[in-house]
py3Dmol code that shows the C-alpha trace and the ligand (Angstrom):
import py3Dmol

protein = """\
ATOM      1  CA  UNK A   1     -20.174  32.794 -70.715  1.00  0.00           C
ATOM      2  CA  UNK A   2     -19.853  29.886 -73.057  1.00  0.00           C
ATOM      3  CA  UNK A   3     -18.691  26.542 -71.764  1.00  0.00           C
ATOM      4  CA  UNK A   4     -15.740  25.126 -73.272  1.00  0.00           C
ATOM      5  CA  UNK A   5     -16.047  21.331 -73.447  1.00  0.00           C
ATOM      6  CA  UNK A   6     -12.736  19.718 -72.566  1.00  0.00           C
ATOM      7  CA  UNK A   7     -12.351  16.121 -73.586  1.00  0.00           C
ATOM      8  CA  UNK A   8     -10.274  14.267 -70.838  1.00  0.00           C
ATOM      9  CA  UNK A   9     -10.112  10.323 -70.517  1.00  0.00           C
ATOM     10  CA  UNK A  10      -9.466   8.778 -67.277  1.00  0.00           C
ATOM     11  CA  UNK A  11      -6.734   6.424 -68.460  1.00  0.00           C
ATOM     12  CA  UNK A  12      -5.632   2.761 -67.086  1.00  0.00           C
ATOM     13  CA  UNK A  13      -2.963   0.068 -67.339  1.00  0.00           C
ATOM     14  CA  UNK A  14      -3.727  -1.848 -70.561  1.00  0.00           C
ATOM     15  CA  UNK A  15      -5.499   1.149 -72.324  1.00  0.00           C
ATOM     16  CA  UNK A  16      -4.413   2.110 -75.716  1.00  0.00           C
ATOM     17  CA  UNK A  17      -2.837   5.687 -75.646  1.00  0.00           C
ATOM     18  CA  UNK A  18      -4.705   8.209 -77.294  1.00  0.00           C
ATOM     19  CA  UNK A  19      -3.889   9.167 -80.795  1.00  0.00           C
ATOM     20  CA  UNK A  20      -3.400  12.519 -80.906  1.00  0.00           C
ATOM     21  CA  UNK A  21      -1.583  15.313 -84.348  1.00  0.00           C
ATOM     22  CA  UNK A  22       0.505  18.152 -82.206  1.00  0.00           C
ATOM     23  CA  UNK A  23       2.585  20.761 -82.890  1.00  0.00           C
ATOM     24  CA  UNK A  24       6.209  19.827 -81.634  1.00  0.00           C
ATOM     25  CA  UNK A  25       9.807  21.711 -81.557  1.00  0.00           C
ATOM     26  CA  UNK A  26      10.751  18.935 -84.304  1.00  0.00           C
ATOM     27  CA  UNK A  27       7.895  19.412 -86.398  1.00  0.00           C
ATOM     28  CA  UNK A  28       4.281  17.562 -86.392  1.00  0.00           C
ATOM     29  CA  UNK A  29       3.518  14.662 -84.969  1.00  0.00           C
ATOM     30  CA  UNK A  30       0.519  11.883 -84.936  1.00  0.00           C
ATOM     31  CA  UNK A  31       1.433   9.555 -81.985  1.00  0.00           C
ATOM     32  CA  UNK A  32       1.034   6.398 -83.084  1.00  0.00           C
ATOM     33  CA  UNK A  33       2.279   6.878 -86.570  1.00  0.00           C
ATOM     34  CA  UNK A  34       5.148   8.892 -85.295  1.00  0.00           C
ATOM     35  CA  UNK A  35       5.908   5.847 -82.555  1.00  0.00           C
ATOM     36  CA  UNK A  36       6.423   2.996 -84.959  1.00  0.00           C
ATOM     37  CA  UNK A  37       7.714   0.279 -83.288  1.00  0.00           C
ATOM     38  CA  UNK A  38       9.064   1.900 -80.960  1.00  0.00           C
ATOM     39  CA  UNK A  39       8.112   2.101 -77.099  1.00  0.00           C
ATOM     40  CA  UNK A  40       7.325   5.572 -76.171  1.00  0.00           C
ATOM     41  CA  UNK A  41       8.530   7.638 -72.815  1.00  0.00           C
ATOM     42  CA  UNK A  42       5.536  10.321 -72.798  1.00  0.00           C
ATOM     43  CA  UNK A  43       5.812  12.884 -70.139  1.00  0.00           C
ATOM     44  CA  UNK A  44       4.184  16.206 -69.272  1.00  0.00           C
ATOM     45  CA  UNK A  45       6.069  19.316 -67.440  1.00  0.00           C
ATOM     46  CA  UNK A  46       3.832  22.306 -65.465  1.00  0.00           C
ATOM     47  CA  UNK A  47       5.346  25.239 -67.371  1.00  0.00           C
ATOM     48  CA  UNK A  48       8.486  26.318 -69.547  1.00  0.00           C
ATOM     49  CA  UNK A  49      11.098  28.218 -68.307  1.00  0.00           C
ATOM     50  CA  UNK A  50      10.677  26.507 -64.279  1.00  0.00           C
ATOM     51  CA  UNK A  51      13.629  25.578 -62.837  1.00  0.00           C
ATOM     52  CA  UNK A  52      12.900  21.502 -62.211  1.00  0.00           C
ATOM     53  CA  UNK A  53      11.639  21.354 -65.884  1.00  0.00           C
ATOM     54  CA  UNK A  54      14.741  22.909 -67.006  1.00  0.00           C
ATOM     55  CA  UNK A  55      16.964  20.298 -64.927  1.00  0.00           C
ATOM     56  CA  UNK A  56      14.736  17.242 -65.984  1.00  0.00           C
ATOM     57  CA  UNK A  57      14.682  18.294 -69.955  1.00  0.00           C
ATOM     58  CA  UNK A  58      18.508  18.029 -69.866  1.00  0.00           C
ATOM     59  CA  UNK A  59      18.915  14.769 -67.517  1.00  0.00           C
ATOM     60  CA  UNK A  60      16.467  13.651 -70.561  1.00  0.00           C
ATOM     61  CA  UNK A  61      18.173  14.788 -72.960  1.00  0.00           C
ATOM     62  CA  UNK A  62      21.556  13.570 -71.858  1.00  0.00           C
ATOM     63  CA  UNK A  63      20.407   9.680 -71.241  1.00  0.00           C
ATOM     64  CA  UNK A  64      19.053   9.541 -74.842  1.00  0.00           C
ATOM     65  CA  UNK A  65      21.893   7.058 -75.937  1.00  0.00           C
ATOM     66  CA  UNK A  66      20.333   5.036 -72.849  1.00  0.00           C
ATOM     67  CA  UNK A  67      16.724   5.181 -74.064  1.00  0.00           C
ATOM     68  CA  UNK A  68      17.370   4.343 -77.833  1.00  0.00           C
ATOM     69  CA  UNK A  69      19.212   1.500 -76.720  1.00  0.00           C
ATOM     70  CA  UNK A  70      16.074   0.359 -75.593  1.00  0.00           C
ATOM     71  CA  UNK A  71      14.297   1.047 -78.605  1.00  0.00           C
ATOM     72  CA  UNK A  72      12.335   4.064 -76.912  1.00  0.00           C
ATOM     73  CA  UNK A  73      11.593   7.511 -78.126  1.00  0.00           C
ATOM     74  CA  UNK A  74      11.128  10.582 -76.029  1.00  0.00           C
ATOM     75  CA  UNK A  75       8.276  12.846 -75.892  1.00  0.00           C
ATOM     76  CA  UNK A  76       7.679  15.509 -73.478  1.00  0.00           C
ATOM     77  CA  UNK A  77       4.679  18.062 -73.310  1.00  0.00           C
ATOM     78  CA  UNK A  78       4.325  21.639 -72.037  1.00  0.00           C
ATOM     79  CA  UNK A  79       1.715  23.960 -71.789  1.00  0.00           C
ATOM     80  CA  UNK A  80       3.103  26.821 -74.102  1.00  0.00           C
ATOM     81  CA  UNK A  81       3.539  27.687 -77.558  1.00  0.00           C
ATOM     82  CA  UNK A  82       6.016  26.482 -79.803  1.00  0.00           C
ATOM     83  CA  UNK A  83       8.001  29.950 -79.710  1.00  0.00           C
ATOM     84  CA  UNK A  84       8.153  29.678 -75.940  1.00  0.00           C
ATOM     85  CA  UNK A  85       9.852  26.127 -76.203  1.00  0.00           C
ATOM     86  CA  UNK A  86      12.487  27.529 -78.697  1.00  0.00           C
ATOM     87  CA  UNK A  87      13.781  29.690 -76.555  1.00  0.00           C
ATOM     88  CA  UNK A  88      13.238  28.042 -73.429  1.00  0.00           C
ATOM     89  CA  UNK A  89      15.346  25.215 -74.870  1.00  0.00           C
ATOM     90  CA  UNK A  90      18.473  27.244 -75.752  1.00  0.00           C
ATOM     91  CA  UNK A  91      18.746  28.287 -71.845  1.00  0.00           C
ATOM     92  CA  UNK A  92      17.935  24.447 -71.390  1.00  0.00           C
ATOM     93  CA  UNK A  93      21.175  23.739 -73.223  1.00  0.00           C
ATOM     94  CA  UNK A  94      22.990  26.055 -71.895  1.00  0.00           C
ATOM     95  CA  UNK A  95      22.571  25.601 -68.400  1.00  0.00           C
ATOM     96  CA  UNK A  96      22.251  21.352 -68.725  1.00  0.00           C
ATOM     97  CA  UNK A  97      25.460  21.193 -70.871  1.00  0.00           C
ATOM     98  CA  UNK A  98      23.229  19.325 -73.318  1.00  0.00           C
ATOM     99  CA  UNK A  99      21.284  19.205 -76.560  1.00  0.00           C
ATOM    100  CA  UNK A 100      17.545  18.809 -76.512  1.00  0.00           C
ATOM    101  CA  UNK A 101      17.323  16.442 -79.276  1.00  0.00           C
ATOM    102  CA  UNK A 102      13.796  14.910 -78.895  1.00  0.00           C
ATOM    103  CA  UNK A 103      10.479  16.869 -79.290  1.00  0.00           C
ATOM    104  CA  UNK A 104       8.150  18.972 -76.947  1.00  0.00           C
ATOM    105  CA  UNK A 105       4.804  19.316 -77.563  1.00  0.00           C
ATOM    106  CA  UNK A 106       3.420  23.020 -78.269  1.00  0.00           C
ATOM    107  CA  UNK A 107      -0.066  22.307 -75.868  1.00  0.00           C
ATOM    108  CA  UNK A 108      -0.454  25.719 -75.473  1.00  0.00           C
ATOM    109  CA  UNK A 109      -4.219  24.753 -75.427  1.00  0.00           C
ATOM    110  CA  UNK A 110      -3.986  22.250 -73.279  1.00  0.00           C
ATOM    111  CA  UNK A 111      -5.328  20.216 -76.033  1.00  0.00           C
ATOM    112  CA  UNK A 112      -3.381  16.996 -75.400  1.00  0.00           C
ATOM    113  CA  UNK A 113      -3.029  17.727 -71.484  1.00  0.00           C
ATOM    114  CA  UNK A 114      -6.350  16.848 -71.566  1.00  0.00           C
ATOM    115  CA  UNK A 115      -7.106  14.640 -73.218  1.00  0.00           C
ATOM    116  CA  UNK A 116      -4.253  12.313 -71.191  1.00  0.00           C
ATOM    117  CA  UNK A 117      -5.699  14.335 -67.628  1.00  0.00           C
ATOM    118  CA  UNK A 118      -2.645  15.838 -67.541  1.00  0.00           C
ATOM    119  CA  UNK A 119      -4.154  18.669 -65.473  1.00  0.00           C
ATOM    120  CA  UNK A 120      -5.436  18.053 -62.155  1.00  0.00           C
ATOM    121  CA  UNK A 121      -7.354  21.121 -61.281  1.00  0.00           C
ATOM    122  CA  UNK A 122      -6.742  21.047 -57.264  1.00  0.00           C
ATOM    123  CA  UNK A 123      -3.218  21.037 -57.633  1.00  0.00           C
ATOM    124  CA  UNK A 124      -3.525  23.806 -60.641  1.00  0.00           C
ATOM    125  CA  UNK A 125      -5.829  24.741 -63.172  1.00  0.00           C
ATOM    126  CA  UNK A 126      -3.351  26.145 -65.774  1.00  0.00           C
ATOM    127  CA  UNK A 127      -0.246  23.948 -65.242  1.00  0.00           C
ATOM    128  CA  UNK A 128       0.176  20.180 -65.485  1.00  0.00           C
ATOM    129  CA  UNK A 129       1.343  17.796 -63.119  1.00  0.00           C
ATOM    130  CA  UNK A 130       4.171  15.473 -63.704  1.00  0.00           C
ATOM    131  CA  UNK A 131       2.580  12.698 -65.837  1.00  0.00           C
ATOM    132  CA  UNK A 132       5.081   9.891 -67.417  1.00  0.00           C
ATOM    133  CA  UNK A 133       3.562   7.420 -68.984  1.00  0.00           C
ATOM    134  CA  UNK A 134       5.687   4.178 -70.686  1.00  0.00           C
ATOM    135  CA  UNK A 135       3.637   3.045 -73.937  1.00  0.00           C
ATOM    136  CA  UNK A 136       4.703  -0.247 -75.736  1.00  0.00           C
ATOM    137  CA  UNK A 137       5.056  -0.538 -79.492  1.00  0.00           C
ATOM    138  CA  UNK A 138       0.916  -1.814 -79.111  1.00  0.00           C
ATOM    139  CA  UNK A 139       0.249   1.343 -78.024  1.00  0.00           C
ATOM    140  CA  UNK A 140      -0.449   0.352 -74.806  1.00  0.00           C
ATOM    141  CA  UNK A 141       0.122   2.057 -71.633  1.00  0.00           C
ATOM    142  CA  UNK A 142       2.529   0.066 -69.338  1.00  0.00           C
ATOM    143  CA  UNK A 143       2.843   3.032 -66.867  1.00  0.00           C
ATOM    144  CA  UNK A 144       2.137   5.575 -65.265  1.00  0.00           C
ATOM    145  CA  UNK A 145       3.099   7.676 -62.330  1.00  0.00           C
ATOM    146  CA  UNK A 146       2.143  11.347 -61.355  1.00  0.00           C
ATOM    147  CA  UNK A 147       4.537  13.726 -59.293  1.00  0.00           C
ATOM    148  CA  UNK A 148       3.742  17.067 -57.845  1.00  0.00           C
ATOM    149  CA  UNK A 149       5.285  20.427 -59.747  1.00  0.00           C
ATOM    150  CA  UNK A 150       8.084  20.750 -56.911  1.00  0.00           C
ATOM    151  CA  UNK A 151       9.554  17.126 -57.768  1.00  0.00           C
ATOM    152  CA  UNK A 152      11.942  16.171 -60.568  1.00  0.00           C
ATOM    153  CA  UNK A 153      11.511  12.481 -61.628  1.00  0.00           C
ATOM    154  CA  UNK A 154      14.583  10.206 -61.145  1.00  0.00           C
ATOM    155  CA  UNK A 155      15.091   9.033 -65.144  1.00  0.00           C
ATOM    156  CA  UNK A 156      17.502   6.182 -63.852  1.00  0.00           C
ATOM    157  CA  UNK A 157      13.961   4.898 -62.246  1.00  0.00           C
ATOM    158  CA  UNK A 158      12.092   5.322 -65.621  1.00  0.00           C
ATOM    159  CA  UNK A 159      14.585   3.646 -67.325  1.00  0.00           C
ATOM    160  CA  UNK A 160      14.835   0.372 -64.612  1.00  0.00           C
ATOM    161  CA  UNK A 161      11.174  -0.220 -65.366  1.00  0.00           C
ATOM    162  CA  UNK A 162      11.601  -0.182 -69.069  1.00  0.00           C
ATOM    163  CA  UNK A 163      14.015  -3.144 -68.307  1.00  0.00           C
ATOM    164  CA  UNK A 164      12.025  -4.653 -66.087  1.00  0.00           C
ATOM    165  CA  UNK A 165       8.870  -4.823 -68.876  1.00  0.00           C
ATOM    166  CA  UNK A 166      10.794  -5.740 -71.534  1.00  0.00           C
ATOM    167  CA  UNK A 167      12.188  -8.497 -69.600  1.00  0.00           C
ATOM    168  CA  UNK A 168       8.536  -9.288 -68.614  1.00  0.00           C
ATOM    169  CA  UNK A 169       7.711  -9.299 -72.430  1.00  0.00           C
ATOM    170  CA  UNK A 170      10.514 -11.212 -73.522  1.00  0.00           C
ATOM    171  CA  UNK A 171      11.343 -13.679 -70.989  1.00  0.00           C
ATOM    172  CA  UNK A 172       8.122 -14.211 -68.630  1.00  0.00           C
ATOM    173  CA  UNK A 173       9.523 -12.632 -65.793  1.00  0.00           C
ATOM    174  CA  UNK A 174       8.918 -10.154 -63.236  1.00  0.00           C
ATOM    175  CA  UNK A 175      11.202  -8.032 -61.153  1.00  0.00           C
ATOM    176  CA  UNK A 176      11.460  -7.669 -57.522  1.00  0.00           C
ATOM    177  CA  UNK A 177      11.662  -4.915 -55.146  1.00  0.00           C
ATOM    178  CA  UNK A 178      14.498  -2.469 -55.827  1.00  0.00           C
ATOM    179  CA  UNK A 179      15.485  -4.576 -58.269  1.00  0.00           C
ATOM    180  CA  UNK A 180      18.447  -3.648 -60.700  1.00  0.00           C
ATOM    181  CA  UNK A 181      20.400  -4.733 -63.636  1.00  0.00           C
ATOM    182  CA  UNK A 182      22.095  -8.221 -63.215  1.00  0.00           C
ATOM    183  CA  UNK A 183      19.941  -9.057 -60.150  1.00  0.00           C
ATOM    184  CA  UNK A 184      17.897 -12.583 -59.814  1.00  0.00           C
ATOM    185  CA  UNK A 185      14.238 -11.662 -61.065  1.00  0.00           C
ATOM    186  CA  UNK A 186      11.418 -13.633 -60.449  1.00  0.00           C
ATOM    187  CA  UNK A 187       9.479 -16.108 -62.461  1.00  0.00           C
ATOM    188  CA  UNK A 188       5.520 -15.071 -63.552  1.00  0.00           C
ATOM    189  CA  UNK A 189       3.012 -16.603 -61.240  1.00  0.00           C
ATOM    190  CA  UNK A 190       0.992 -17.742 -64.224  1.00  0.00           C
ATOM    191  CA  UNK A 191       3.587 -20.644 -65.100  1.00  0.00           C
ATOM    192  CA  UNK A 192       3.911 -23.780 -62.778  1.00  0.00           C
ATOM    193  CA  UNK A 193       4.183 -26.436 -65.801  1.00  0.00           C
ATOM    194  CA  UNK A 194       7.989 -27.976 -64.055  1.00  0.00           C
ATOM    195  CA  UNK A 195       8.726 -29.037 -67.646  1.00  0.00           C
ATOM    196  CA  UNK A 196       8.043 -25.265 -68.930  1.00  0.00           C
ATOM    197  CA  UNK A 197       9.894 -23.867 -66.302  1.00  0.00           C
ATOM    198  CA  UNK A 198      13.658 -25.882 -66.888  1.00  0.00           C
ATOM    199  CA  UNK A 199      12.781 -24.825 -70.979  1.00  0.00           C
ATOM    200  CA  UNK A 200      12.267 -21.519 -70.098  1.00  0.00           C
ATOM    201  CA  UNK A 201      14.678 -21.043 -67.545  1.00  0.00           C
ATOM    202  CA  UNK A 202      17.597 -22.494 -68.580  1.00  0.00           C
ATOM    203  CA  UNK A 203      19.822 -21.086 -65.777  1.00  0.00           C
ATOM    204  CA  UNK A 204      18.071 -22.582 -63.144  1.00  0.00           C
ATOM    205  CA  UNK A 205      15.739 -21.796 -60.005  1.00  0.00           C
ATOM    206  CA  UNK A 206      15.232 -21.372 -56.475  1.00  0.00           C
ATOM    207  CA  UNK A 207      11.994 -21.924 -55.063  1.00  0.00           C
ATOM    208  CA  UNK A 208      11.376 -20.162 -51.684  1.00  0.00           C
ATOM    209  CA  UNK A 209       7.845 -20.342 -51.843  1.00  0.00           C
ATOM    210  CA  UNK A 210       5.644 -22.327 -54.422  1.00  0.00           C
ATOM    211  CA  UNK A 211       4.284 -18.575 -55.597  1.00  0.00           C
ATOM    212  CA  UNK A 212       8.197 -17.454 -54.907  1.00  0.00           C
ATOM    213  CA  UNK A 213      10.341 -18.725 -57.592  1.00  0.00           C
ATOM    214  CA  UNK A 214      13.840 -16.425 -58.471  1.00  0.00           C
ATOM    215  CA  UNK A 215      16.213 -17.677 -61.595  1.00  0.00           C
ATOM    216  CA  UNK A 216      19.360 -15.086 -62.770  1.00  0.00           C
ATOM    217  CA  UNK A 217      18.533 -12.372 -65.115  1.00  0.00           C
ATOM    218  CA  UNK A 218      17.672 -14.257 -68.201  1.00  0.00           C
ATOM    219  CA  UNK A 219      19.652 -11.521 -70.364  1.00  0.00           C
ATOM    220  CA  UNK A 220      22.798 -11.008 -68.183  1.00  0.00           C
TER     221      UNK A 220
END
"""
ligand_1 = """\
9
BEZ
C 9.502 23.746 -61.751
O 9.469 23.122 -62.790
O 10.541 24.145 -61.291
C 8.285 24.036 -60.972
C 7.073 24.207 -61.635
C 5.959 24.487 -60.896
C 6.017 24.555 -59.511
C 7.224 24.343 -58.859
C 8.355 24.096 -59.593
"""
view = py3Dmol.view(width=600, height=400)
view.addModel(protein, "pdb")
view.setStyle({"model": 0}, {"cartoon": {"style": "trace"}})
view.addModel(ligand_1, "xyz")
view.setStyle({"model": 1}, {"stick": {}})
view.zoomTo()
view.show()
């Protein structure tokens, strides 16, 4: 039998995403071109028409006012054709009381699964695991987290670290355990200028610790 060479990359922090042109229920797509600026919620579901996919598409689907506030588009990715999706979405938004409004990728080839080692062959060899993966307007992968088939991902989660990077990116902060909206975060290790700090933290400080400096949630 002839072997089939499957291209996967073992991806990091930092990396660049992979470019990739897919087949998707809203028509083509080239990653990066179809990202823009935009950051990117990329994440991969075993199978259509299972039962924890179905529930996740149409949490997804019904916090998309909460991602495109943040300037993030949705992309999910299943291993099944494009005709399988179709009709796997209607029941989607009939059951979720929702609209899919964001695009799946048709990976019926398992094309792009692999590429992003989607598919982690002692778990299953046919169906992916539950990859998300946050990619910044660089392209570059912020996170990543993997969940078993039998899990749904808490979205609320996905969408607290999107806060917490942007904040990173735009203010020089970090956020601490459990952290939510409106909660003190802490200030990046990397500055201990005094003078820097009062600039960049108007609001003030506490320091607990010389590494453990907390100032108010620069955008509250
Ligand atoms: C699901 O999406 O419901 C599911 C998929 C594979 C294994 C278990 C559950």
């Amino acid at each position: 039998m002839a072997a089939t060479l499957v291209q996967t990359q073992t991806l990091r922090l930092g990396d660049i995403a992979p470019d990739f042109t897919a087949e998707t229920t809203e028509g083509n797509i080239q990653l990066h071109k179809w990202m823009g600026d935009n950051w990117v919620v990329f994440f991969s579901h075993p199978k259509d028409y299972t039962p924890v996919c179905t529930t996740e598409l149409g949490v997804t689907a019904n916090l998309l006012g909460e991602f495109k506030k943040r300037n993030v588009k949705v992309l999910a990715l299943s291993v099944d054709n494009l005709k399988s999706h179709e009709g796997w979405i209607k029941d989607i938004n009939e059951t979720q009381n929702t609209t899919v409004n964001f695009p799946i990728v048709a990976d019926a080839d398992k094309k792009v699964a692999n590429l992003y080692g989607m598919i982690h062959p002692n778990a299953s060899d046919t169906m992916t695991v539950r990859t998300v993966l946050i990619i910044d307007p660089s392209k570059k992968i912020r996170l990543m987290m993997t969940y078993p088939a039998s899990t749904g991902r808490n979205f609320v989660e996905i969408l607290r670290v999107i806060d917490s990077l942007q904040l990173t990116d735009k203010f020089s902060v970090a956020t601490p355990a459990n952290w939510i909206q409106g909660q003190d975060c802490v200030i990046l290790p990397s500055i201990t200028d005094l003078k820097t700090i009062k600039n960049k933290f108007p609001k003030g400080f506490k320091e607990l610790k010389p590494y453990l400096r907390l100032t108010p949630q620069p955008n509250n």
